[in-house]
C-alpha positions as CSV (number, residue, x, y, z in Angstrom):
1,X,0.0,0.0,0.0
2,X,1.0,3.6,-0.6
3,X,0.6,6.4,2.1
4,X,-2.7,6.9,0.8
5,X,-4.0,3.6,1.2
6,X,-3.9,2.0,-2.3
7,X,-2.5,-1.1,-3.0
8,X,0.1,-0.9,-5.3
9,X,1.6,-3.8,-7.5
10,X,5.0,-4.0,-6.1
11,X,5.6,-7.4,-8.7
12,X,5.3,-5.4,-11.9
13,X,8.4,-4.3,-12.3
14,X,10.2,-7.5,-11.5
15,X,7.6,-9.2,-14.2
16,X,8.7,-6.3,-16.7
17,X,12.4,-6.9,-16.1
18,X,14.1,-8.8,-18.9
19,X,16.1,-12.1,-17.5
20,X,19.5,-12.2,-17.1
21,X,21.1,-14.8,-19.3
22,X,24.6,-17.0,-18.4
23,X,27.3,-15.3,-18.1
24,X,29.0,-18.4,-20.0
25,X,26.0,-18.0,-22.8
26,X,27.5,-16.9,-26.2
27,X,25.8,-13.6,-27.5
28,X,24.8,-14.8,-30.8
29,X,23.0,-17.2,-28.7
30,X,21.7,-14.6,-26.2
31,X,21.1,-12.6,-28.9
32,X,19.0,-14.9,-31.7
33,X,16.6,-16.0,-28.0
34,X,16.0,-12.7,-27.3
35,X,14.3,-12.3,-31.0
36,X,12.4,-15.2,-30.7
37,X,8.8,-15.3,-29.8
38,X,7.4,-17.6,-26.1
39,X,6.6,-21.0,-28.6
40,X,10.0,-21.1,-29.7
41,X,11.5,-20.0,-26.8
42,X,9.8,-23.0,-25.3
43,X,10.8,-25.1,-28.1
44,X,14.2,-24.4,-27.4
45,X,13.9,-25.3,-23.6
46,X,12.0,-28.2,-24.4
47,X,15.1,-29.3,-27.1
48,X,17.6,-28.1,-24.8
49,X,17.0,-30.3,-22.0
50,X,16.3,-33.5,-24.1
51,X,19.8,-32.9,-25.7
52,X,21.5,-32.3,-22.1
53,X,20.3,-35.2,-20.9
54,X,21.4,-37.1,-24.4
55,X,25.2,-35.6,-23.8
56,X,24.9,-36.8,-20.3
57,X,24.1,-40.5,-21.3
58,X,26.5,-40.5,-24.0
59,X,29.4,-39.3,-21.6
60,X,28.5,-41.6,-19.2
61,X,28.2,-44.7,-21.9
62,X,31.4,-43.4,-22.9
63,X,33.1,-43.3,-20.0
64,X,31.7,-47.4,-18.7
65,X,33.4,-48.5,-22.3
66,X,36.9,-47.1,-21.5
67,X,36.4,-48.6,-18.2
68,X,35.8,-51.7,-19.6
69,X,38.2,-51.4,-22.4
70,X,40.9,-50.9,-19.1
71,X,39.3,-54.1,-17.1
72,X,39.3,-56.1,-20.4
73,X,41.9,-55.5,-22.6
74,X,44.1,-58.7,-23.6
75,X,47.9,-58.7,-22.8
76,X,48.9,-59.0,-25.9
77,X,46.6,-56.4,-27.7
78,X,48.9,-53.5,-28.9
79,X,48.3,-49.9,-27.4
80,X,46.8,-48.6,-30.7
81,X,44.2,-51.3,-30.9
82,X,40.9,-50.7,-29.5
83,X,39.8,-54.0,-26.8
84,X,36.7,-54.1,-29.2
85,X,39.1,-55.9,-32.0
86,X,38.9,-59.3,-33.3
87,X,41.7,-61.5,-34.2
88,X,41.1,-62.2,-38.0
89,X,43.7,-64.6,-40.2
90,X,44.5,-63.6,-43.7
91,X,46.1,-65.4,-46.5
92,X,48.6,-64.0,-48.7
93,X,51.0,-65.9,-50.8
94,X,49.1,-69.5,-49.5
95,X,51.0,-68.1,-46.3
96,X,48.5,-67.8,-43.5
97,X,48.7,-64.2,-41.0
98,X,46.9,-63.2,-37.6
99,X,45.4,-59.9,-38.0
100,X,43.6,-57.2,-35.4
101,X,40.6,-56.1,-37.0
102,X,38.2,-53.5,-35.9
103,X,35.8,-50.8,-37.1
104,X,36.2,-46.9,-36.7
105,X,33.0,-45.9,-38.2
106,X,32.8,-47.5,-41.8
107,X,35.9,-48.5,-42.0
108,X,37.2,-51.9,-41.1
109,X,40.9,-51.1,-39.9
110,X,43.2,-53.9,-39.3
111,X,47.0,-54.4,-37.7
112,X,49.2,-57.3,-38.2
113,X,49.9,-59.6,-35.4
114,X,51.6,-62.5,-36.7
115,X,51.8,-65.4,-38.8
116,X,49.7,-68.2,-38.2
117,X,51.3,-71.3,-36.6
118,X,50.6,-74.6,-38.4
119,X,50.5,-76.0,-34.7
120,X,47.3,-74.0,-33.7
C-alpha cells in the first residue's frame, strides 16, 4: 500500500524486467533467444533439456566402455588397438597371418599380429 492507502503492484516491475542470461552463454546465442517469440522460446527449452540429458548418457556410456576397455583388454593387444578388435587370419602368398581387425565408423581397420602357426 501507498501512504494513501492503495494497493500498489510492487511485482510489476520484477515481471517487466528482462532475465539475465549466463554469463557463459555466447551472445549470438543470447542474442537470436532474445528475438524469438514464447513457442519457440519453449521449443528451445524443451530441445535443450532433451539434448543435455542425451550428452549426459552419451558421456557416461562413454566413460563405462573405457572402463571396460581398461578391465578387459588382452595382454597382448597392442596400445593402438581398441579392446573391441577381433583377431582375423589372412592369406597371402598361400601363407597364413593373424590380423587385429576392428571398425572406426565405416571402415574396417586392421593391424598385423603375426603369422599363423601350423601348430594352432
Amino acid at each position: 500500500m501507498d501512504s494513501r492507502g492503495v494497493l500498489v503492484n510492487t511485482r510489476r516491475a520484477d515481471v517487466l524486467r528482462t532475465p539475465t542470461p549466463p554469463a557463459n552463454l555466447p551472445t549470438e546465442i543470447v542474442t537470436t533467444l532474445n528475438e524469438s517469440n514464447p513457442e519457440q522460446l519453449r521449443d528451445v527449452a524443451t530441445y535443450a533439456e532433451a539434448l543435455a540429458e542425451h550428452k549426459e548418457r552419451e558421456t557416461r556410456l562413454e566413460e563405462s566402455v573405457d572402463q571396460e576397455e581398461i578391465e578387459e583388454r588382452p595382454d597382448d593387444l597392442p596400445d593402438d588397438v581398441p579392446a573391441k578388435a577381433t583377431i582375423t587370419i589372412k592369406e597371402i602368398n598361400d601363407n597364413r597371418y593373424y590380423y587385429w581387425q576392428w571398425r572406426e565408423g565405416e571402415t574396417v581397420k586392421s593391424k598385423y599380429k603375426g603369422p599363423v602357426n601350423p601348430d594352432d
